[in-house]
N, C-alpha and C positions, 0 to 999 in steps of 0.2 A: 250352712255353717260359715260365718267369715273368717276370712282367714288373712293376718296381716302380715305384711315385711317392708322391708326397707325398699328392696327392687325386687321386683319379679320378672324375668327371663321368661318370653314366651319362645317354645322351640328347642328341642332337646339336640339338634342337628349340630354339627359341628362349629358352628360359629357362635350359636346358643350356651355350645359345652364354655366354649373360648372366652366368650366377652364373661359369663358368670366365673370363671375363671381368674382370669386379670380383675375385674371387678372387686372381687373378694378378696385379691392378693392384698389389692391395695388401701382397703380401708378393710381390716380382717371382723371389726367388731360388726358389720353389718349382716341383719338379716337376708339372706338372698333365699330365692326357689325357683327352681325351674318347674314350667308346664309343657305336658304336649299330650298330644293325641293319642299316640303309639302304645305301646306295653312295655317300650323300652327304650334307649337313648339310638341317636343315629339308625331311623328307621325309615325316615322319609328318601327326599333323595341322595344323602349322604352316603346310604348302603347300597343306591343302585348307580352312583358314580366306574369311571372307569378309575379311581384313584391313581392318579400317577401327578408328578407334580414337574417343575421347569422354573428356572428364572429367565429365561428366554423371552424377553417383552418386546414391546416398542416404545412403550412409556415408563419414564422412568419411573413414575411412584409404584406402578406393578414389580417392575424390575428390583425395588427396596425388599415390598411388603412379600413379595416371593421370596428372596436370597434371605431372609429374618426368618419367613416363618419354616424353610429350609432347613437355617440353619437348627434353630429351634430345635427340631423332627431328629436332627441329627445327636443333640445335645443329650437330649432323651434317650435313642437307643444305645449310643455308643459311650454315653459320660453313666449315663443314669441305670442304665441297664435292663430298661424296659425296651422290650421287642414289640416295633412296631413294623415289624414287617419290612422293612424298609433296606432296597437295594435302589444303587447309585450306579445303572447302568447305563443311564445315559437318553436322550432324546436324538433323533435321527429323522432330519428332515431331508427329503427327497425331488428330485429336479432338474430342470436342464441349467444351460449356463445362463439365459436371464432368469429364472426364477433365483438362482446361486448370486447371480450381481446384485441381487438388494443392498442398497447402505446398507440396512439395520446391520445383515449378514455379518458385512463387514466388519462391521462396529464390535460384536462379537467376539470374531477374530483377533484384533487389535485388543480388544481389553483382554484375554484370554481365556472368556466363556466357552469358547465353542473352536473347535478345527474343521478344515474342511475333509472330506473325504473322496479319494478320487473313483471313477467307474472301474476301475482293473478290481480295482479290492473290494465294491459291490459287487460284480459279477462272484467273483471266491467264493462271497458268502454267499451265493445260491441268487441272487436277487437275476431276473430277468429285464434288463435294462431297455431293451431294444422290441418293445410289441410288433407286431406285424402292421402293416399298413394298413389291411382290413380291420385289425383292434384302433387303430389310433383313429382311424377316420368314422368307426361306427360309435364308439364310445369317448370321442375327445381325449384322448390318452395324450400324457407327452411322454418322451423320451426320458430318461434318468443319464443324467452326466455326471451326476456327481450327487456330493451331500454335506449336511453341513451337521457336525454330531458335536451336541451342549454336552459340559462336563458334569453338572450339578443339577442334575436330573435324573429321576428315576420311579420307579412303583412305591406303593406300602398302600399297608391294607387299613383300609376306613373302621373298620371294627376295633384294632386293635388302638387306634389313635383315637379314638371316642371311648375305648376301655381307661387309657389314662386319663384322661380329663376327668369322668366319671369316680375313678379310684381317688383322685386329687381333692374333686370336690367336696368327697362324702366326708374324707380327713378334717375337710377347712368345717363343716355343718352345714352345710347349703342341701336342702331341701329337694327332694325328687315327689313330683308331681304326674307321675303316669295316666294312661287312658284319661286323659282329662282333657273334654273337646273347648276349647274357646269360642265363644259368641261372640261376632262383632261388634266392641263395645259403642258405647257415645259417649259426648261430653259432657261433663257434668256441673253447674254451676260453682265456684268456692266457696263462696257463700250462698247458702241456699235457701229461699225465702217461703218453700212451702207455698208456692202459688201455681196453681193452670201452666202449663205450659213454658215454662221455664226446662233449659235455660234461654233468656231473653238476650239479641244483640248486645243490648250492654251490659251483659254481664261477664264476667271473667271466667275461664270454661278449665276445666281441667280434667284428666283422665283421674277420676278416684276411686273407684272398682273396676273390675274385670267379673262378666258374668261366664262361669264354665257350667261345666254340666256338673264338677263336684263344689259347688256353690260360689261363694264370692271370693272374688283375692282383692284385697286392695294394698296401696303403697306409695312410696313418694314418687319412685320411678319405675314405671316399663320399659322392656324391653323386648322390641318384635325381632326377632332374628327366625322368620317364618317362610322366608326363600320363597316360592312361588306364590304361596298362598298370603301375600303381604297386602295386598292390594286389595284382596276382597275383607279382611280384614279391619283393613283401615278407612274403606272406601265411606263407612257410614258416619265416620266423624269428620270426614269431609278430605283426609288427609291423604296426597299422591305416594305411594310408594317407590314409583317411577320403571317396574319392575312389569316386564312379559314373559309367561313360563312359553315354551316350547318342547316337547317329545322330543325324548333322546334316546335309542338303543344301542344295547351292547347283547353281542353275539359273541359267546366261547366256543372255539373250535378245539378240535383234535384230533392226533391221526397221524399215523407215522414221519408222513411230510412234514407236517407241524413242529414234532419232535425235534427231527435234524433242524428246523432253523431257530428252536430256540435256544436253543447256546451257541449261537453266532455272536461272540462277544466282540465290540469295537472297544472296549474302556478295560482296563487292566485291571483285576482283583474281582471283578461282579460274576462272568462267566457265562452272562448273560444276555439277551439281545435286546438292543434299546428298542424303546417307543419307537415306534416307526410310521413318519406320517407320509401316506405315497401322493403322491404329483397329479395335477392335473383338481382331483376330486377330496383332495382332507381325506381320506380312508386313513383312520389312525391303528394300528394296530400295538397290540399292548401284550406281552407276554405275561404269564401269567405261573411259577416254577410250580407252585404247590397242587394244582392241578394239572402241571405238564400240559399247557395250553394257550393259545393265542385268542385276548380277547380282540373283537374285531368292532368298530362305532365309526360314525362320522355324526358330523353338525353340519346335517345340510339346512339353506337355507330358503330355499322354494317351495311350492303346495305342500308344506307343513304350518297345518296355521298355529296361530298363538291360542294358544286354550290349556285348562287342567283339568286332568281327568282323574279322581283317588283313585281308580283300579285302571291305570295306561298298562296296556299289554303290546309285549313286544309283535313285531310280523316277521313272520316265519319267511313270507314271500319277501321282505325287503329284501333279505340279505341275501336269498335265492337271486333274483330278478337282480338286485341292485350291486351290492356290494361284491359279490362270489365273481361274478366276470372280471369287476375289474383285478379283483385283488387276485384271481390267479393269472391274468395277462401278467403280472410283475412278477408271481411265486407260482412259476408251475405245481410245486410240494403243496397246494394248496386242494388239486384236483383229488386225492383219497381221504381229504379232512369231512368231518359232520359236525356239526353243530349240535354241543352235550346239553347247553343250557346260552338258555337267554334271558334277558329282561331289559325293563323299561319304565324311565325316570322324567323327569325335567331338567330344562336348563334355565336359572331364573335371569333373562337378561335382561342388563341396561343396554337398552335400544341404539344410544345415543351412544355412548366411546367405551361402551363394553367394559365398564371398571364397576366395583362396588360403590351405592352407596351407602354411607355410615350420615346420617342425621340425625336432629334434635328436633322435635315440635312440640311445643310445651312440656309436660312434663314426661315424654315418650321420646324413646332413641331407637331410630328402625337401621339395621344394616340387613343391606341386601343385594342384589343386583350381580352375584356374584359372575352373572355371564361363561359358568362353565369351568369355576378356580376356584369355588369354594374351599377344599380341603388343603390345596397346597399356599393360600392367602388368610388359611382359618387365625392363624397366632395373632397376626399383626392386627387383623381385623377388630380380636378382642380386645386388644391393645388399643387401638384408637375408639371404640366402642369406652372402655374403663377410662381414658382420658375425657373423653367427652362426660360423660359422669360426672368427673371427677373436676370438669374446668378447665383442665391444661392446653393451652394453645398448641402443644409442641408434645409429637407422641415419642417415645423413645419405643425401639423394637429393637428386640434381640438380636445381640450383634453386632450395638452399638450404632445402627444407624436410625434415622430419626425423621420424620414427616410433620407438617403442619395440620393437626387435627382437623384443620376445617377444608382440607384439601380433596376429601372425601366426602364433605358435605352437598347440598343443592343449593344455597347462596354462597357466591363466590368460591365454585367448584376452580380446583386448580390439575386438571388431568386432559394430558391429550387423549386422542380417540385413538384406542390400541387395535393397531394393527394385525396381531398375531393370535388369532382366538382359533381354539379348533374346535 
């Protein structure tokens, strides 16, 4: 059965929910739908993210599209009244004094994103600053001198912020499309002559259906916001996504030691213990109140190759063998915790300066590339996503500030190569 609209949103995941979102806001009379595999929205790697979010960049267009789509997140639970889970404890980066003297650090400081924090008042909160020499020299350990903790940062839960977008959409009429696999489409000539082997080099090519497993979609515009899976998608109309998935796990602890340090609060009114990224190796650690627990990830970047796998399972042994030494050299309280649950996702990155891309190629607009920020980059994204639609040179995002839509594009990309990815 065909089925037509105006745009069709491939991807229920958060930047799917996002651009159908702004899209619709902004030109209301349009047919939109969203497609995906799932049985349900935010099911890919949305729900197996560590959800926590930061405006802490190197680059400034990350540094907008974070502090908007923030603020955004904030708008929602605290103006609008919808609970998105969402606590503002803070991010807490950890280190000695050259790791602490980065400019960016600085720059931080001086704008007043972030303070620094000294060693006397890490030690207080339980943190073990000082490994032994046999940790530092078997494991590459450094020293913690200090830290540097952002103020507008924090958790919130991926479910309940794909529950609003969700709630929003059905309001506007926009169309849910479940268990519904996409086929790699091709191009299709505009005009079509009904001969062999078309469409011919000189023909003019356009995407004008989508073949799924619940039969055809067609419409004037696509939109792939398919995070990992972009590439193999697009790969047979010839079109670069620019995009490498990577495994990524997360490990929830618990356990009494656990307990005591998660309300180690540094930020006044949360009560709560920030992100916590330890030195030496990104072990980010991520508190977690509703299960009274610590989730535990890193983004490491060696003998893990690029590949996708639909059923990626976490390993019990990484965080045995890998992660557990080092993170209780820094948290002794770590040595009676177990690990309740785990799992294991993608990270879709751009290769090249770790930012999103948001493009156009014919009548198709792919954002993707999210490198590990999808959820906390989700608003703005849709936002230059519904700009590009819609024509605008110039995206406006929440909060009043504002991007050149083609700044996120692959001709005449205008983004430095971000420093700060964890």
């Amino acid at each position: 059965m065909l089925k037509s609209f105006d745009v069709v949103v491939i991807g229920a995941g958060i930047t799917g929910l996002s651009s159908a979102y702004h899209i619709k806001r902004m030109k209301d009379e349009l047919r939109v739908a969203i497609v995906d595999k799932k049985t349900t929205s935010c099911q890919g790697n949305t729900a197996r993210s560590s959800s926590a979010f930061r405006n802490l960049f190197s680059s400034e267009v990350n540094r907008k599209i974070t502090q908007s789509t923030i603020e955004f997140y904030r708008h929602v639970q605290f103006e609008l009244g919808f609970d998105l889970g969402m606590h503002i404890n803070g991010y807490l980066f950890l280190g000695d004094n050259k790791f602490l003297g980065n400019p960016t650090f600085r720059r931080f400081v001086d704008q007043g994103m972030a303070r620094y924090v000294d060693e006397e008042s890490l030690c207080k909160a339980g943190f073990r600053t000082r490994p032994s020499d046999d940790e530092i020299g078997l494991m590459n350990l450094s020293n913690i001198e200090g830290g540097l903790l952002g103020y507008e940062c924090g958790i919130l839960s991926p479910e309940k912020i794909c529950e609003f977008y969700v709630s929003e959409l059905r309001k506007m009429g926009v169309e849910f499309f479940f268990g519904t696999e996409v086929f790699p489409p091709s191009l299709q000539p505009e005009t079509k002559l009904d001969y062999p082997g078309e469409p011919f080099i000189w023909q003019r090519t356009t995407l004008k259906s989508l073949e799924t497993s619940s039969g055809s979609f067609t419409a004037d515009t696509f939109v792939f916001c398919t995070d990992v899976w972009t590439d193999g998608l697009l790969e047979k109309m010839g079109i670069d996504g620019h995009t490498r998935g990577k495994k990524r796990q997360v490990f929830q602890v618990t356990g009494p030691g656990v307990l005591s340090l998660l309300h180690n609060s540094f930020l006044d009114g949360e009560g709560l213990m920030p992100v916590t990224i330890l030195p030496s190796h990104g072990i980010v650690l991520r508190p977690e109140p509703q299960s009274k627990s610590i989730w535990v990830t890193i983004a490491e970047e060696y003998n893990r190759d690029f590949s996708v796998n639909e059923d990626t399972q976490p390993e019990p042994e990484f965080y045995e063998r890998g992660l557990f030494p080092v993170v209780v050299a820094y948290l002794p309280q770590f040595r009676d915790s177990r690990v309740t649950s785990m799992w294991a996702g993608h990270y879709a990155y751009n290769t090249i300066d770790r930012t999103h891309y948001v493009f156009e190629d014919k009548n198709i607009i792919v954002a993707t590339g999210s490198s590990g920020s999808g959820i906390m980059k989700a608003d703005a994204i849709g936002r230059v996503v519904a700009s590009l639609y819609s024509g605008r040179k110039r995206t406006t995002l929440y909060g009043g500030y504002s991007i050149d839509t083609s700044a996120l594009g692959v001709h005449g990309r205008r983004v430095k190569e971000e420093e700060m990815v964890i």
